[in-house]
C-alpha positions in Angstrom: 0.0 0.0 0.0 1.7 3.3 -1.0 1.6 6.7 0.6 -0.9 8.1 -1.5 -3.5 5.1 -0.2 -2.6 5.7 3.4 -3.4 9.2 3.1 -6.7 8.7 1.5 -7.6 6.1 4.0 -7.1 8.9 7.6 -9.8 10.0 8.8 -8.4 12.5 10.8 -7.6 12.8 14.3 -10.6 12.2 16.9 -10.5 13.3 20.6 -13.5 13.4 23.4 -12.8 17.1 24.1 -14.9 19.4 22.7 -15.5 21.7 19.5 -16.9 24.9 21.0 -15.4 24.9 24.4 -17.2 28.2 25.5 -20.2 26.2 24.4 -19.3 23.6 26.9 -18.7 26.7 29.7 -22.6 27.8 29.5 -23.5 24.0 29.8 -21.6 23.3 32.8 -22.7 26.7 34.1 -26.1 25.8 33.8 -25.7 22.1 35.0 -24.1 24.0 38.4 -26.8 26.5 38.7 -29.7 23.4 39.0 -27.0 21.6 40.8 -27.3 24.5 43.8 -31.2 24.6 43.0 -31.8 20.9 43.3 -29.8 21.1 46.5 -31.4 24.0 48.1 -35.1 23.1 47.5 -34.7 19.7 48.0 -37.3 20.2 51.2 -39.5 21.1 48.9 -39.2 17.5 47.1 -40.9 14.1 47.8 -38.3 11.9 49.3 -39.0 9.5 46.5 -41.5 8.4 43.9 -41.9 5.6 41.9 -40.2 5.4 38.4 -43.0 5.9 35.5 -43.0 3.2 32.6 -41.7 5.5 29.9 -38.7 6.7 32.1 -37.7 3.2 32.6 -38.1 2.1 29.4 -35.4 5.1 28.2 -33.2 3.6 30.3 -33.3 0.1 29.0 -32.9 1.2 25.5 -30.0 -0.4 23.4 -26.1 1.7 23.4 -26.2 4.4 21.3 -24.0 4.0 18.0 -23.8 7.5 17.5 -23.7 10.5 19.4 -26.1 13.5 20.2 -25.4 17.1 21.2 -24.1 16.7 25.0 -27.4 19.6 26.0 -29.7 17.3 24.8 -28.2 14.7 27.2 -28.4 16.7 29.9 -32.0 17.3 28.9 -33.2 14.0 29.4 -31.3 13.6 32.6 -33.1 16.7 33.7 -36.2 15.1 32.8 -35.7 10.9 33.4 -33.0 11.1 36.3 -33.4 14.3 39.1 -37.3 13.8 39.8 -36.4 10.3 40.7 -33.6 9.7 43.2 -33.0 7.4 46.0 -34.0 10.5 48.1 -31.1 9.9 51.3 -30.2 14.0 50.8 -33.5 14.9 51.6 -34.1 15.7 55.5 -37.2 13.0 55.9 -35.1 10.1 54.8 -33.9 7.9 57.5 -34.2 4.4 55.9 -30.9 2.8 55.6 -27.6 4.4 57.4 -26.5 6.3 54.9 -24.9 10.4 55.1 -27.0 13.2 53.2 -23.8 14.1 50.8 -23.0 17.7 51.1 -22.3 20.2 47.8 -18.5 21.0 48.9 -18.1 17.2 48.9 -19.7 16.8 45.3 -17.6 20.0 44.3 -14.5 17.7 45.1 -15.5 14.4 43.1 -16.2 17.0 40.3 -12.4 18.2 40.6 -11.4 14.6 41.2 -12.8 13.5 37.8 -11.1 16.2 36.4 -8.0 15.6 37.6 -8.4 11.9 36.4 -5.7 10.6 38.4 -5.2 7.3 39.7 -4.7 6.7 43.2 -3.0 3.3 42.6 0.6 4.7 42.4 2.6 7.7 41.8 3.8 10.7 43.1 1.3 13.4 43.0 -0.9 16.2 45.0 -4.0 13.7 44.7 -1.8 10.5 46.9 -0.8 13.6 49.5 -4.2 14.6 49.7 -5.3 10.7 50.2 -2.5 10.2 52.8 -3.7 13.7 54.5 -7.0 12.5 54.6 -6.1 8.6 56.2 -3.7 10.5 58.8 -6.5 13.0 60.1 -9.1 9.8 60.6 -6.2 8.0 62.3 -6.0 11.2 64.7 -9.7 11.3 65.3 -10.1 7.8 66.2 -6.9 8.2 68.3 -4.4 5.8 67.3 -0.9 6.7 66.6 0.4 8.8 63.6 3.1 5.5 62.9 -0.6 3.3 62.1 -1.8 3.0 58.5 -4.3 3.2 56.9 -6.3 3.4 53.3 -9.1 4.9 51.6 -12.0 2.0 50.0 -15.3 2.0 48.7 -16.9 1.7 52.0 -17.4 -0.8 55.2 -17.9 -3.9 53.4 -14.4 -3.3 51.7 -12.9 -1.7 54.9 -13.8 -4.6 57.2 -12.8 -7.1 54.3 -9.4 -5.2 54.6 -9.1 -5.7 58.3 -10.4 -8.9 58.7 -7.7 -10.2 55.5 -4.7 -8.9 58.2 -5.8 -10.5 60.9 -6.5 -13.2 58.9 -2.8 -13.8 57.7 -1.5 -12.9 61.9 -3.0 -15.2 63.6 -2.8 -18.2 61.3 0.3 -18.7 61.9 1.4 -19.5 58.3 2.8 -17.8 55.7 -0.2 -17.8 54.2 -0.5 -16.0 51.6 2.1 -18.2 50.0 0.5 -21.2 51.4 -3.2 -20.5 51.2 -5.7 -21.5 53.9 -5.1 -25.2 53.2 -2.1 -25.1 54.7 -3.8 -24.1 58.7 -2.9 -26.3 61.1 -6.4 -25.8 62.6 -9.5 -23.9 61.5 -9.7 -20.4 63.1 -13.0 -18.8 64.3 -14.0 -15.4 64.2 -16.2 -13.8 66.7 -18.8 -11.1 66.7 -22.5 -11.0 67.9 -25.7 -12.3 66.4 -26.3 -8.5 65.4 -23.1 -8.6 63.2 -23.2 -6.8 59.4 -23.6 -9.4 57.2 -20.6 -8.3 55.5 -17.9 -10.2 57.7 -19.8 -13.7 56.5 -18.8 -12.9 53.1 -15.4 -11.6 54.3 -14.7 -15.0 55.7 -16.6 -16.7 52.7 -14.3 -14.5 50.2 -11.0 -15.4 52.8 -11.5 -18.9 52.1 -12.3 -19.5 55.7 -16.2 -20.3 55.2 -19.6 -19.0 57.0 -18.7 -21.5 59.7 -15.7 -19.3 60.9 -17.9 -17.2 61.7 -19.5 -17.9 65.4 -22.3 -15.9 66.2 -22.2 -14.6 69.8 -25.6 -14.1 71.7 -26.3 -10.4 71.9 -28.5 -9.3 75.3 -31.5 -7.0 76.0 -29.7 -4.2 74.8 -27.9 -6.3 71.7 -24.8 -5.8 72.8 -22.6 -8.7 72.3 -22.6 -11.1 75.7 -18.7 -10.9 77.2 -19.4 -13.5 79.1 -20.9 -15.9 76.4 -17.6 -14.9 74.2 -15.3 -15.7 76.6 -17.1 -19.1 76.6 -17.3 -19.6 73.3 -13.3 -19.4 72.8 -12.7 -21.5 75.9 -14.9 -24.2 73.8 -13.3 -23.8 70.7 -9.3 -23.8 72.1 -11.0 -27.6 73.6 -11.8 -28.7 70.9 -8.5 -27.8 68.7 -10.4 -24.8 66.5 -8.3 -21.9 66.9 -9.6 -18.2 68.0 -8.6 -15.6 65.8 -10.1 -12.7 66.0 -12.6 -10.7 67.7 -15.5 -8.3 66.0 -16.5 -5.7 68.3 -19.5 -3.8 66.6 -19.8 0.0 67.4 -23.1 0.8 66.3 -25.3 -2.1 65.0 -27.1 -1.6 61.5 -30.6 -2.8 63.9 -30.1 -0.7 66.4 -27.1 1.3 66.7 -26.1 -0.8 69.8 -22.2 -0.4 70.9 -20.5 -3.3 71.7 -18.3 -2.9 75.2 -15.2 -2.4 73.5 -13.2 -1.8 76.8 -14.2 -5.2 78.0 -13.2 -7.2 74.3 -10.6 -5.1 74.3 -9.7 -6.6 77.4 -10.4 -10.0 77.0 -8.9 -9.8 73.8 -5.8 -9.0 75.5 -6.0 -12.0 77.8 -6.7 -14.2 74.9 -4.1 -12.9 72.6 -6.8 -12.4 70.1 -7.1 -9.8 66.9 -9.1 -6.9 67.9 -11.1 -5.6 65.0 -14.2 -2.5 65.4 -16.5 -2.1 62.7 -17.2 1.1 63.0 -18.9 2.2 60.2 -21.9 3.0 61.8 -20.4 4.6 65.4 -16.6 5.3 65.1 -16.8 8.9 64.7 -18.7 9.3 67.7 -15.2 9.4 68.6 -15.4 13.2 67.7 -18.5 14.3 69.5 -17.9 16.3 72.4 -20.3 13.6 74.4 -21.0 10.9 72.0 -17.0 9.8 72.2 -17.5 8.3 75.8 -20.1 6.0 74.0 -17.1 4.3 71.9 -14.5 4.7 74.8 -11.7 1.6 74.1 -12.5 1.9 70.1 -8.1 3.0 69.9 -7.3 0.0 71.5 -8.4 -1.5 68.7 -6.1 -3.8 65.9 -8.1 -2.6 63.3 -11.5 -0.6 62.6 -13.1 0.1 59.7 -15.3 3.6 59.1 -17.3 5.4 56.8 -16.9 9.0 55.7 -19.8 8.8 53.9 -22.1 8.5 56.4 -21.1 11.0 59.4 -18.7 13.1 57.6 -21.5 13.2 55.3 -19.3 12.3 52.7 -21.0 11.8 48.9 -21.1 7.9 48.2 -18.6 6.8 48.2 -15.9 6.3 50.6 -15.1 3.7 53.8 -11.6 3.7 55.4 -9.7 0.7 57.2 -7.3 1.4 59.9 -4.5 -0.8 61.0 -2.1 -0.3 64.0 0.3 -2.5 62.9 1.8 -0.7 59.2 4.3 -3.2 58.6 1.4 -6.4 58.9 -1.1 -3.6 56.8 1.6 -3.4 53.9 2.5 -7.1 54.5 -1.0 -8.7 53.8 -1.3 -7.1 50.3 2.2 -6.0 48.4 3.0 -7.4 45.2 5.5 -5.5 43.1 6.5 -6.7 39.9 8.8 -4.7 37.2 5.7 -2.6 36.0 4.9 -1.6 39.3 8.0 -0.6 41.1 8.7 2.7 42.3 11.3 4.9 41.2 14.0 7.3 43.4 12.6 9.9 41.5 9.9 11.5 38.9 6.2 10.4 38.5 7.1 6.5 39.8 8.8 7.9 43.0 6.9 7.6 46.3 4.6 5.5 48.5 2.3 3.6 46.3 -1.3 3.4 47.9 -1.9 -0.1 45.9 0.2 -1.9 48.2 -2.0 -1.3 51.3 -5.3 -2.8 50.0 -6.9 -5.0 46.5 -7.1 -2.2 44.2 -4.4 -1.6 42.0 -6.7 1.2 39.9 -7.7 3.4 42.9 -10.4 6.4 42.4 -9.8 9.6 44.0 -12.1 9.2 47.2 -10.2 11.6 49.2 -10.7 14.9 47.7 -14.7 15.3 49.1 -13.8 14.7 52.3 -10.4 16.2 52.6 -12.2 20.1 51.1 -15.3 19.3 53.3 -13.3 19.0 56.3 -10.7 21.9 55.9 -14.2 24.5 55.2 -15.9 23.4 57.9 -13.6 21.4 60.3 -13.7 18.3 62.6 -15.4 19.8 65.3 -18.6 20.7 63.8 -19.0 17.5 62.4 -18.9 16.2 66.0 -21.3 18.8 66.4 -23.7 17.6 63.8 -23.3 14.0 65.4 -24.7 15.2 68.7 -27.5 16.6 66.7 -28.3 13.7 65.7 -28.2 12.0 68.8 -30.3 14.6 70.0 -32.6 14.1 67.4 -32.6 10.9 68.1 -33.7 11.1 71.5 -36.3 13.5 70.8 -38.4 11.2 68.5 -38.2 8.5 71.1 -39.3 11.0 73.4 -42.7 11.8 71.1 -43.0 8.0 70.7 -43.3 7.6 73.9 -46.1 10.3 74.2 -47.6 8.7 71.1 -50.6 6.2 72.3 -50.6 4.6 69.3 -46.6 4.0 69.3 -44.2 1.8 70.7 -40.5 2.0 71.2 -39.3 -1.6 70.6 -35.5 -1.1 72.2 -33.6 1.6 73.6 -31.6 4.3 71.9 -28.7 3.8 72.1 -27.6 6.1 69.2 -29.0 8.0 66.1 -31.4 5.2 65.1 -34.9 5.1 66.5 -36.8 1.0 66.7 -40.5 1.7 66.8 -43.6 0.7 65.6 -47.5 1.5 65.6 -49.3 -0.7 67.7 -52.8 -0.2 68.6 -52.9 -3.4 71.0 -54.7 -6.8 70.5 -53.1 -7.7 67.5 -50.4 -10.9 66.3 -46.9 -10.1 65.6 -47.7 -11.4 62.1 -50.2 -8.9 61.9 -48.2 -5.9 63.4 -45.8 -6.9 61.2 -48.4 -6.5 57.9 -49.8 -3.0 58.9 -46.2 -2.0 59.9 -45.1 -2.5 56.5 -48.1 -0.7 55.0 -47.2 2.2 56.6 -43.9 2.6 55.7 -44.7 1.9 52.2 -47.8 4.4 52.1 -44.9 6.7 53.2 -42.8 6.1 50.7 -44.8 6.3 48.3 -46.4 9.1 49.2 -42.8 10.5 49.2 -43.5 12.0 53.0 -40.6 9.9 54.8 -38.8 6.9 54.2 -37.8 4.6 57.1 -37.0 1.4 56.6 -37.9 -2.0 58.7 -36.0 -5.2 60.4 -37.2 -7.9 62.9 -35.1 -7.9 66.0 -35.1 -10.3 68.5 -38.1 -11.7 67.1 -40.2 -8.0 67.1 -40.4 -6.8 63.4 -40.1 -2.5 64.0 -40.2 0.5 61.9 -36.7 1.6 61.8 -35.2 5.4 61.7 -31.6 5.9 60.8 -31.5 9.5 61.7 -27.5 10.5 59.9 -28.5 13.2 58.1 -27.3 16.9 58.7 -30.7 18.9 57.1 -33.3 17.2 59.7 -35.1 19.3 61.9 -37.4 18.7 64.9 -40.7 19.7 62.6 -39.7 16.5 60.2 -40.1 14.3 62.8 -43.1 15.2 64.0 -43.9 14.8 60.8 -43.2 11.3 60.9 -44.7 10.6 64.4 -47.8 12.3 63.1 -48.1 9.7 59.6 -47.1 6.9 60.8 -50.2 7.1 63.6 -52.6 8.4 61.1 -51.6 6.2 58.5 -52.1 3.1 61.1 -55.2 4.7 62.3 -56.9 4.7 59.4 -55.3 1.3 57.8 -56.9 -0.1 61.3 -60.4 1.5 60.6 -60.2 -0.4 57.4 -59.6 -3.6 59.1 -56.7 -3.8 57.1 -54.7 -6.5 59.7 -58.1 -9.1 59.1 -58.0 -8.2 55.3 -54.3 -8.7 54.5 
């Protein structure tokens, strides 16, 4: 093929930027203006509605083979995707535990994306900003500046992370070049029978297997039972199965119940035993002026795992892991072949954050939190967390003055266990007009709560982590969840359903 044929055959040269840039600039300015709008009124919102057919269906239409003016796909976003969201920035949603984002920390992913980098390796502002970030959650938790740490996707992936290194300690072995065949006994893991489901498929995803796992008895207040754990490890080291590890919950997903951490902490001690918090619900009470006395013992800790994006209030997503021990953190994960070592100097120079966890492609998570936190600072997030707990304690309060309402356990924390109960009536059938009314809400788009069985009592279930709620929103709720069950009960709904 001769020059002349190669010539005919370019095309030219194609790139994804733009051909009117200042075209682009009154886009972006308009996307930013609704951005602040959407934010602002968002009171003003349902929570949530349902999705209508014709919206769905746009989304289920094939990939596009060519491409359309990028106003028009913000158009249809406008339309198909901001009327319809999961609804957990809005100050009535309290379903699952999840933060209510803040605009500073969207501002940052925005400049993240920009940026493009890759947090797997190199030396750059972004991995100084990531190590920034890990070192001030080290400091607020209270372990030592010589710990480590590293930014994940969130507490399924930070506990994962934890649970791997104590994994590899205590077996013994070197097992990551053996693999868990190699154990001279199995190990067991311990954590109550409130425990995240996320640490079963840890061990599952470990090679260790559900039964690893033993499930301690929690007590009234489900709070693991010390005494029941100590048991439990006395019964294993009889019968050649060989303790591990301890979870210690600070703030269960039911009921925001706090383990005692100074007592496992203790015990651990005794036992020679991996302490490991999931804290992804409770750990940064650890910065609340009177909330940090509720997760007193949480630095003694081997390893905890936390969430920015819930009490930081951190846009999804980010979770954190923390290890005590650097040398076992880097240990459990390095791999460095020729494409991936680090130079003495230029770009490949430095600490490469790949070595401390799975990812070898890492986002940059660290940017949201690290701007949200230098604006407004740590101490009035604590402050936000004792409004919660506040809150917290003053919808109990109004369910207790509530006829109609129940509180099912205590509060502990920032999550609420209730339920409408006009007397006289099954659990089954509680549980049927419970669920009615948080669906009516729903859908309704009033509040959204969400529901769990504890202990055998199904309960309406408010996660209250989220920085815009005020006193008249609960009220709110208290008032619709005993009208709605008032008039579901006028309907005999419980002898219909």
């Amino acid at each position: 093929m001769d020059a002349n044929t190669n010539d005919a055959e370019h095309v030219g040269d194609e790139t994804l930027d733009p051909a009117d840039w200042e075209q682009l600039r009154d886009l972006a300015r308009r996307i930013i203006d609704d951005a602040v709008d959407y934010t602002k009124d968002v009171r003003d919102r349902p929570v949530w509605q349902d999705i209508p057919s014709d919206v769905r269906a746009r989304f289920r239409s094939p990939a596009p083979q060519t491409g359309q003016p990028l106003e028009q796909v913000y158009n249809q976003l406008v339309t198909d995707m901001l009327p319809y969201p999961m609804g957990n920035i809005h100050p009535r949603f309290w379903m699952w535990y999840m933060g209510s984002s803040n605009f500073t920390g969207a501002l940052g992913d925005f400049l993240a994306a920009i940026l493009g980098s890759n947090l797997g390796g190199g030396d750059h502002a972004a991995a100084e900003i990531d190590k920034q970030v890990v070192s001030w959650l080290k400091e607020m938790m209270g372990y030592p500046a010589e710990a480590s740490g590293t930014l994940v996707s969130g507490g399924s992936m930070a506990n994962l992370i934890g649970l791997t290194i104590a994994r590899n300690k205590m077996s013994g072995i070197n097992l990551r070049e053996l693999g868990v065949g190699a154990l001279k006994a199995p190990m067991r893991f311990y954590g109550s029978d409130q425990l995240h489901s996320c640490h079963q498929i840890a061990l599952e995803a470990m090679g260790l297997g559900n039964r690893a796992l033993c499930r301690v008895r929690s007590d009234a207040n489900c709070r693991m039972d010390v005494v029941a754990l100590r048991a439990a490890i006395a019964q294993d080291r009889a019968n050649g199965v060989s303790p591990a590890c301890v979870i210690a919950t600070a703030g269960t997903v039911n009921t925001g119940s706090i383990d005692d951490l100074e007592a496992i902490a203790d015990l651990c001690s005794e036992e020679g035993l991996w302490l490991h918090v999931d804290g992804c619900i409770g750990a940064l009470l650890a910065i609340a002026p009177k909330g940090k006395a509720l997760v007193r013992g949480i630095a003694r800790a081997d390893s905890i795992a936390l969430d920015p994006h819930k009490w930081l209030h951190a846009p999804f997503e980010v979770g954190c892991a923390l290890v005590r021990d650097a040398k076992l953190h880097k240990g459990a994960f390095t791999v460095t072949p020729e494409y991936l070592e680090n130079a003495p100097r230029g770009i490949a120079s430095g600490e490469w954050l790949h070595d401390f966890g799975l990812q070898t492609s890492r986002g940059f998570r660290a940017l949201k939190v690290w701007m949200a936190l230098k604006e407004h600072g740590v101490a009035k997030f604590g402050r936000l967390i004792e409004q919660d707990l506040e809150h917290a304690r003053y919808l109990t309060e109004k369910i207790n003055a509530a006829p109609e309402l129940k509180l099912c356990f205590p509060t502990t924390i920032n999550i609420v266990c209730f339920r409408y109960d006009p007397g006289g009536l099954s659990e089954q059938a509680l549980k049927r007009l419970n669920t009615e009314i948080m669906v009516r809400m729903q859908e309704t788009g009033v509040a959204a709560v969400s529901d769990t069985t504890v202990q055998g009592r199904h309960c309406l279930r408010a996660a209250i982590n989220n920085h815009r709620t005020i006193r008249d929103d609960l009220n709110i709720l208290v008032q619709e969840v005993a009208r709605i069950g008032n008039t579901l009960v006028a309907e005999d709904f419980h002898d219909k359903y």
